[in-house]
N, C-alpha and C positions, 0 to 999 in steps of 0.2 A: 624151488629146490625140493627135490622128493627124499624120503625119510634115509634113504641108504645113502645120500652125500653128505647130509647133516653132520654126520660122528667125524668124517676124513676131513668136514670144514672145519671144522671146530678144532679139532686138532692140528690142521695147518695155520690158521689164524693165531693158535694160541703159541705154536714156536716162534711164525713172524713177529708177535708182540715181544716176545721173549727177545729176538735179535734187535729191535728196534729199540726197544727200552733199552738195551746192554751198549747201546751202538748210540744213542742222546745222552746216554746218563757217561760216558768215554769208561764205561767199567769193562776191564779185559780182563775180569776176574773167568776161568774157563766156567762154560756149565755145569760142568760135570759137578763142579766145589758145591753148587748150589744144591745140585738134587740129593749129592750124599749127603748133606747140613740136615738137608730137608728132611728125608729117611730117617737119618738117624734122631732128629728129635722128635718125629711123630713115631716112629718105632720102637727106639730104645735102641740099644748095645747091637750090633750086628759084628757078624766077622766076616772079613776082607771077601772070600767067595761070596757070601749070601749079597753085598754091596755092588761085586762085580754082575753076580746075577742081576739086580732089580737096575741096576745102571747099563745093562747091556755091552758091557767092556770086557775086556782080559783080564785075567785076574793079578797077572804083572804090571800090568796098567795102571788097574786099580790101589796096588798097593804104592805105588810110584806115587797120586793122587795124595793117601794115605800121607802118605811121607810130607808132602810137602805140607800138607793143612795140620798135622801134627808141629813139624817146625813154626807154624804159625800160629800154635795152641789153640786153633779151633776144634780139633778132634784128639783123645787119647787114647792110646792102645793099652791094656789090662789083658792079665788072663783072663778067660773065661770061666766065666761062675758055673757051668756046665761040665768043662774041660778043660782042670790049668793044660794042656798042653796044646792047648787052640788060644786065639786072639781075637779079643774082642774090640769094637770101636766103638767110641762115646765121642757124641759131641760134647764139649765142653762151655760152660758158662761163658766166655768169651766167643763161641761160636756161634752159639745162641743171637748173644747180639750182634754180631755179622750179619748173622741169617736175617732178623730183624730190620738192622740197617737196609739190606740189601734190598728185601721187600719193600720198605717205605723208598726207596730212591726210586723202585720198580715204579710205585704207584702215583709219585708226583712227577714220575716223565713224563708217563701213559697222560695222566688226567688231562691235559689239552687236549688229546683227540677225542675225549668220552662230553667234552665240555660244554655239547650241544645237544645231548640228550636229555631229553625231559622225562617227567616222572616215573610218567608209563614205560619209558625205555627201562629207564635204571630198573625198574620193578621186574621187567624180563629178564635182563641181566643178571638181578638178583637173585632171581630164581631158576637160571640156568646156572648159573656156578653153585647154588646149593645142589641141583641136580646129578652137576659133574663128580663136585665131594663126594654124595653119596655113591657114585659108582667107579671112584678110583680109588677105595681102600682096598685092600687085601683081603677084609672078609666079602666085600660084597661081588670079587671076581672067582670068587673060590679057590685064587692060587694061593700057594703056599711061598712061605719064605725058606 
């Protein structure tokens, strides 16, 4: 594999794993619930646009999402410390461990297929997922939220 397919593999393997694990583990939780949990507790407070931006959605959509994981007190809505006349979204301490949950179900699907790598693999692994962290924050793409 030459250096320009790398980034498109890695990235298609990593949604298949995502469908796969969501699909053994019978969680029909949507993704979306997952990556805004996710956002908002490595970010902090975001409002409804800035969530529909980094989620790629509508922002009717997004709020529709909003709504429901709010009903489920995973996420709350506050004015914004910025703007009482904006809205802001917190995940909330019950969300938290959703998100928690959700990742540890993630990782005891997964673990039979990883079950036959040895050292040296895991060691790769390990250090391509440090690799990826560091280049899928916000600061280290230069975008903005």
């Amino acid at each position: 594999m030459n250096r320009q397919d790398v980034i498109p593999s890695l990235v298609l393997s990593g949604y298949a794993l995502g469908r796969i694990a969501a699909q053994d583990a019978g969680n029909d939780a949507p993704a979306a619930q997952w990556r805004v949990l996710s956002l908002l507790e490595q970010a902090g407070p975001k409002r409804v646009g800035e969530l529909a931006a980094a989620a790629r959605t509508t922002q009717p959509g997004m709020t529709r999402l909003i709504g429901n994981l709010e009903r489920e007190g995973l996420v709350l809505r506050s004015p914004d410390a910025e703007d009482s006349r904006a809205i802001a979204v917190a995940i909330t301490d019950p969300g938290s461990r959703a998100l928690q949950a959700w990742r540890e179900e993630f990782r005891d699907t997964l673990a039979p297929r990883f079950a036959d790598l040895d050292a040296d693999e895991w060691g790769v692994l390990t250090r391509a997922a440090e690799i990826l962290a560091a280049h899928t924050t916000t600061e280290s793409t230069g975008a903005t939220e």
